[in-house]
Every structure is written in structure tokens, then in C-alpha cells.
C-alpha positions in Angstrom: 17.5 0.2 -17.9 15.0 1.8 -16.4 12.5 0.1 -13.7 9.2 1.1 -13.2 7.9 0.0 -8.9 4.6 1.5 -7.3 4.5 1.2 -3.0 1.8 0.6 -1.6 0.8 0.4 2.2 -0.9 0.2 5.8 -4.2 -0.5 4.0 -5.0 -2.3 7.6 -7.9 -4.9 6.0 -10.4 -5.4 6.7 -10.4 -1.4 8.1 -9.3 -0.5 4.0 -11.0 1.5 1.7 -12.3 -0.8 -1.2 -12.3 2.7 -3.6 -8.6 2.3 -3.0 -8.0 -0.7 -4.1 -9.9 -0.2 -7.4 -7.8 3.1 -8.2 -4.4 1.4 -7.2 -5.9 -1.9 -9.5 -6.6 1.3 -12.1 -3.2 2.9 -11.8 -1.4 -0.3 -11.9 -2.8 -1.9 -15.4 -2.0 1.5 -17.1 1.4 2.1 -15.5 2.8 -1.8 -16.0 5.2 -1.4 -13.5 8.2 -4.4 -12.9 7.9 -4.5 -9.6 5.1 -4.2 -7.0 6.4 -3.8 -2.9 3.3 -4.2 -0.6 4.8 -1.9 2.2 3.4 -3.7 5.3 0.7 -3.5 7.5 -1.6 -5.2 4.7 -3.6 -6.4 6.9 -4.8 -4.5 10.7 -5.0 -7.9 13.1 -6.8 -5.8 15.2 -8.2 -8.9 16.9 -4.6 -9.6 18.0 -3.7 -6.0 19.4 -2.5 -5.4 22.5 -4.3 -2.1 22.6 -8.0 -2.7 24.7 -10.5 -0.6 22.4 -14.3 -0.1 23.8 -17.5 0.1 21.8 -16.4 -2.0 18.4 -18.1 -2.5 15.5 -19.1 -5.9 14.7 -16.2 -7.4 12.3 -13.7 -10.5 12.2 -13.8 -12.5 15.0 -10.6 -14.2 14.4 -7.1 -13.6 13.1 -7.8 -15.9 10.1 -10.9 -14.1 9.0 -9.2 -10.3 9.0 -6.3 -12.5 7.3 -8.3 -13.9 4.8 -10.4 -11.0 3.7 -7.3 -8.6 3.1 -6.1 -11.5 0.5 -9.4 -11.7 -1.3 -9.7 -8.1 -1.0 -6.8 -6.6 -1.4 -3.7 -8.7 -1.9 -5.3 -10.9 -4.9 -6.6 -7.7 -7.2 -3.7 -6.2 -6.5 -1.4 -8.9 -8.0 -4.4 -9.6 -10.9 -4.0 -5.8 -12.1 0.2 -6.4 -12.0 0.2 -10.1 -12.9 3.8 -10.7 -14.5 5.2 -8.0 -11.7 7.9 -9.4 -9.3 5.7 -8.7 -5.5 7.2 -7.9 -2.6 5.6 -7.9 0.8 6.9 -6.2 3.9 6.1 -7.5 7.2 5.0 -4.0 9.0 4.4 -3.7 12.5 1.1 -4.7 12.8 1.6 -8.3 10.7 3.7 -9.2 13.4 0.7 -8.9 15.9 0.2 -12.3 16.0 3.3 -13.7 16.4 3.8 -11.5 19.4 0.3 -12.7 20.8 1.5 -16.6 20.3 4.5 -15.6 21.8 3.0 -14.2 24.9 1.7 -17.6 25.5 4.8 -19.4 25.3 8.0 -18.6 24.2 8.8 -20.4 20.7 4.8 -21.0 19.9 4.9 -18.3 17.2 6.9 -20.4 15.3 3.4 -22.3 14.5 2.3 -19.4 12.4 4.1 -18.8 8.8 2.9 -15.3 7.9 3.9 -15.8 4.2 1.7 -18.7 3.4 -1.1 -17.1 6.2 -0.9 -14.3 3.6 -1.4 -16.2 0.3 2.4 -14.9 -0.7 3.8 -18.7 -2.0 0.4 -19.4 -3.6 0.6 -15.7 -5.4 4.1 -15.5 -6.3 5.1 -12.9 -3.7 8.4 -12.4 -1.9 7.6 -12.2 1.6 10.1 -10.3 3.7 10.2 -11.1 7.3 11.3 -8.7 10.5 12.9 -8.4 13.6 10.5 -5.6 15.0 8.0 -5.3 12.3 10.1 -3.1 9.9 11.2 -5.5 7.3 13.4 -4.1 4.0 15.0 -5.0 1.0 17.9 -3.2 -0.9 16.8 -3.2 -5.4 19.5 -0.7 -7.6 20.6 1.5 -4.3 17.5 2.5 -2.8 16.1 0.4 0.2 12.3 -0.3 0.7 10.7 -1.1 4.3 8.3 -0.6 5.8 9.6 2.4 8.4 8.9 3.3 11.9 9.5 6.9 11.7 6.9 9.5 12.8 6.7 13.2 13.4 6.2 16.3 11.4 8.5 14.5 8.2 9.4 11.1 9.0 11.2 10.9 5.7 13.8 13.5 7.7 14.2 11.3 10.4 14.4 7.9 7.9 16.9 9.5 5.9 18.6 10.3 9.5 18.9 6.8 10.5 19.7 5.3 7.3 21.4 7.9 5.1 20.5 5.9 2.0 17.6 6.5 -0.6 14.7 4.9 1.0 10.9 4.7 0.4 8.8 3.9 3.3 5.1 3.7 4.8 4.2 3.1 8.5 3.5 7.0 9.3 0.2 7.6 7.2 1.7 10.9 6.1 3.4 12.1 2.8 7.1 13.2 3.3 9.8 13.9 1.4 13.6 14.9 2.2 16.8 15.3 0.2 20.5 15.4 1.7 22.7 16.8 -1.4 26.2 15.1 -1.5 29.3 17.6 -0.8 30.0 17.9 -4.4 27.0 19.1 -5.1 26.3 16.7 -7.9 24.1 14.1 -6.4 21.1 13.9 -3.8 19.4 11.2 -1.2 16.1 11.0 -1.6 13.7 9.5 1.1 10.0 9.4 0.6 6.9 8.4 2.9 3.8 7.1 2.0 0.5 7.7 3.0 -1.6 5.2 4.1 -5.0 3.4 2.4 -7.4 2.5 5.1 -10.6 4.5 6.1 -11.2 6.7 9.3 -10.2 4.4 12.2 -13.4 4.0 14.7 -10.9 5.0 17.2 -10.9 8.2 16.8 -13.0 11.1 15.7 -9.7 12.7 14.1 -8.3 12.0 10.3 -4.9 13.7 10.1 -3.7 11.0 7.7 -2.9 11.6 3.7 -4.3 8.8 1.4 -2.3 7.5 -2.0 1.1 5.7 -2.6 4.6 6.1 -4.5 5.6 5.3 -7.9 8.9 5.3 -9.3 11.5 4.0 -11.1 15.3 2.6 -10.4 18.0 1.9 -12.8 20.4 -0.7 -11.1 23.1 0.3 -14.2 23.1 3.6 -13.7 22.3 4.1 -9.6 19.7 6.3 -10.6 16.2 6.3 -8.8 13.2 9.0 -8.8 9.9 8.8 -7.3 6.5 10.7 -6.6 3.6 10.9 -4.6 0.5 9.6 -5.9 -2.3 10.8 -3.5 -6.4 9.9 -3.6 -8.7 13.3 -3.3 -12.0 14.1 -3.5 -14.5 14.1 -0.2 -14.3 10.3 -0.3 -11.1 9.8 -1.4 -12.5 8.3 -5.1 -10.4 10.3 -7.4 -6.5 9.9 -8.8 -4.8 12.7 -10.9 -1.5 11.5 -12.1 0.6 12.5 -15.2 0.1 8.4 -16.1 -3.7 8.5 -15.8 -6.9 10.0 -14.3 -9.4 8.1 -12.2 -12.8 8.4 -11.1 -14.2 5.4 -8.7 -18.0 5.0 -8.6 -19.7 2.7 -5.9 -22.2 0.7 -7.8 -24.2 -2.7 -6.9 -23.0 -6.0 -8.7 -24.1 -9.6 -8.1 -25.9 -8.1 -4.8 -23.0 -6.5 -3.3 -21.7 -2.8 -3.7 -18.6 -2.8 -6.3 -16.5 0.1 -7.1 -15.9 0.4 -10.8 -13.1 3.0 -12.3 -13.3 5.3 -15.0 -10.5 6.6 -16.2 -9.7 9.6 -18.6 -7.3 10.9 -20.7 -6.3 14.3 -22.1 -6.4 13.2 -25.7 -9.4 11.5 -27.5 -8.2 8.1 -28.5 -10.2 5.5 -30.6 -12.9 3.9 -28.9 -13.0 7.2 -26.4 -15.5 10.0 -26.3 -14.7 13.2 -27.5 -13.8 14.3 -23.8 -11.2 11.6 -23.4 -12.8 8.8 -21.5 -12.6 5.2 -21.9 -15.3 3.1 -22.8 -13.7 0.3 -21.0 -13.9 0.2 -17.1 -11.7 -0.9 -14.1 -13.2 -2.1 -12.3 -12.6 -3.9 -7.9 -14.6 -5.2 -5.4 -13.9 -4.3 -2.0 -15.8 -4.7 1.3 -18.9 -2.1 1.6 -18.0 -1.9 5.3 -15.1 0.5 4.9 -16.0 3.7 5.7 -14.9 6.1 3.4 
């Protein structure tokens, strides 16, 4: 039987776009998939980086308050929009920040820290998937989901190189795609990459990165697997065309904070819609109004 699985990652909180959130909360109640994976680097730990970065914004002081505003603001809507999904969540490269900080100290002291529960995963009902080197995976019906470490031009090339299995990955911030097609000509490997979720670093004056996710299906009877690209467009990234929905977000103020609420349409006039197909009833996220979009 077919399953249904959406990947999502690198939405770096508290750095993530809160219009993102409310599209992927959007997507997710209309799709139903059975399983959710959060592909790693959920959350950014910037305050735990190694890298030394000049001229910050003011933000999170602490690792605990960039950890707990990626599970108020992204991790818990997430898993209210899918709420009798199995979760996954795959320790990226950037989760393991702070054990390499503690571990910079002394030798064994990152064994204080228990990202799973630092993360809300036991209290949530998530699977949390630890890593050697920040790229943690899991094998479900054939095809194995990490969290990669693959750049370049197509990093799903290079995955696919490495692991010559069906794979779906994030980490590179860019779309990809590759197929190897078996001798016989009867079967293909698939890999795909993810883009990433999270707003124009203040790094940088450069945005090469695609926004959106993956959804899919696997078939653990059968062996059979497929998968697409779902990607964000529009100037601020507030809009989602898929064959399983259209989405509009709209930053709006609620309870004196700004709110994104989605509106989503449909091709066919349905009771209780307008005559143009949209629904009277709206999605609707908060996210942090910092995020630049």
C-alpha cells in the first residue's frame, strides 16, 4: 500500500520564514500524509557556531532560546497540522553545534545535552535520529532519508554517487534531482534534494538558495517510491502551486503580533467555496515577524 511522506528542512530557527511554516501547516492538513521526516537543521544554533560573524542583529542569546523558539514555531505547528503522522527528526549538521561546543570544553561533557528531549521530540511523539557527523538517516520501504552533505551544481548526483540507493535529502538549500537506470532497463534510482525554508541569511548580500520541500509516497510491498518538488514562489516566497492544493499566505496582525494566515484554492467550486474556488475556511500559522522574507 501506498504511503504518502512530505520532507521538510534546514528551516534554521529562529532565521525561518514564518510564511513557510503556515504553507507547509497548509499543504500538510490537505495532503494527510503517514509520515512526516524533519530533515535536519531545524533549528540554526547560531549562538554555538564556530564561524565569528560581525555586525549581528539582535536575537537569541542562548542556545536554549534559539532551541525553544524553533519548537514553538516551527516543530509544534508542524506536528498540530500532521497530528496522527509518525515524525521523524534528522539531526543535521548544525543540531550538532552544541554538542561540538560542550565537547570543546571537555571531552565527554556533550553527553549533558539530550538533543531529542532539548527539541520537544519525546514530549511530541517524534523519532529523533541521532549522527556521527551531523548527517543522520533512516532506511522506510527502500529509499533512505538523511539529512545529506552533498553540495555542488546537483548534490543529488553526488548523493546518489556515494550511496547508490533511492535517497531524499536536504542540507544543500538547492533542488536536485538524478536518476541511475538499472542495466535492464526496467527500473531507476531516484535521488532528490530539498531546498531549504529559512530567509536571506544576514551573512550575506547573496540568495542563491531554492525555497519548498518534497512529497512523496513509498510502497514497502511493492519497493516502489516516487517523489516531487514542492517549491514556495512569489517575491516573498508566500505562494504554493501543487497538483494537491494552492496557497496564498497573507501577513496579518492577531492578538498584537503579525500572523500569517493561508488561503487556499481550488480548481473546482465546492460547497461552502466561492464561485472561483476558494475556501472560506483559513489556515492559518504564527511565526516570528523577525524573519525576513
Amino acid at each position: 500500500m501506498r504511503e504518502r511522506f512530505v520532507f521538510v528542512s534546514d528551516f534554521h530557527a529562529p532565521n525561518h520564514l514564518p510564511q513557510a511554516v503556515a504553507l507547509v501547516c497548509a499543504f500538510l492538513k490537505d495532503y494527510k500524509p503517514s509520515r512526516v521526516i524533519l530533515g535536519g537543521d531545524i533549528v540554526d544554533f547560531s549562538v554555538a557556531s564556530s564561524f565569528i560573524r560581525l555586525n549581528l542583529p539582535a536575537g537569541p542569546q542562548t542556545v536554549r532560546e534559539e532551541a525553544e523558539i524553533a519548537v514553538r514555531e516551527v516543530i509544534e505547528p508542524i506536528r498540530k497540522a500532521a497530528p496522527h503522522a509518525r515524525m521523524d527528526y534528522l539531526e543535521g549538521n548544525h543540531e550538532i553545534r552544541v554538542l561540538r561546543m560542550l565537547a570543546s570544553v571537555k571531552a565527554g561533557l556533550e553527553g549533558i545535552v539530550e538533543l531529542s528531549d532539548f527539541l520537544g521530540c519525546r514530549k511530541l511523539g517524534i523519532t529523533y535520529h541521532a549522527s556521527k557527523g551531523g548527517n543522520a538517516w533512516f532506511e522506510w520501504g527502500g529509499v533512505v532519508f538523511m539529512h545529506g552533505d552533498r553540495y555542488g551544481i546537483n548534490p543529488a548526483r553526488l548523493t546518489l554517487e556515494e550511496w547508490r540507493c533511492p535517497c531524499v535529502f536536504g542540507h544543500a538549500h538547492k533542488e536536485s534531482f538524478d536518476r541511475r537506470r538499472s542495466p535492464n532497463q526496467r527500473t531507476d534510482t531516484k535521488a532528490w534534494g530539498a531546498g531549504c525554508l529559512m530567509a536571506t541569511p544576514d551573512y550575506t548580500d547573496k540568495d542563491p538558495w531554492h525555497r519548498g520541500f518534497i512529497a512523496g509516497w513509498v510502497d514497502e510491498e511493492t519497493g516502489e517510491y516516487d517523489a516531487e518538488h514542492i517549491s514556495l514562489s512569489g517575491p516573498e516566497f508566500t505562494e504554493l502551486y501543487s497538483a494537491y492544493g494552492k496557497y496564498h499566505a497573507v501577513r496579518v496582525w492577531k492578538d498584537g503580533r503579525k500572523s500569517w494566515i493561508v488561503r487556499s484554492f481550488s480548481d473546482t467550486p465546492k460547497p461552502g467555496h466561492s464561485r472561483k474556488g476558494r475556501k472560506t475556511v483559513e489556515h492559518e500559522a504564527r511565526g516570528a515577524s523577525r524573519a525576513k522574507a
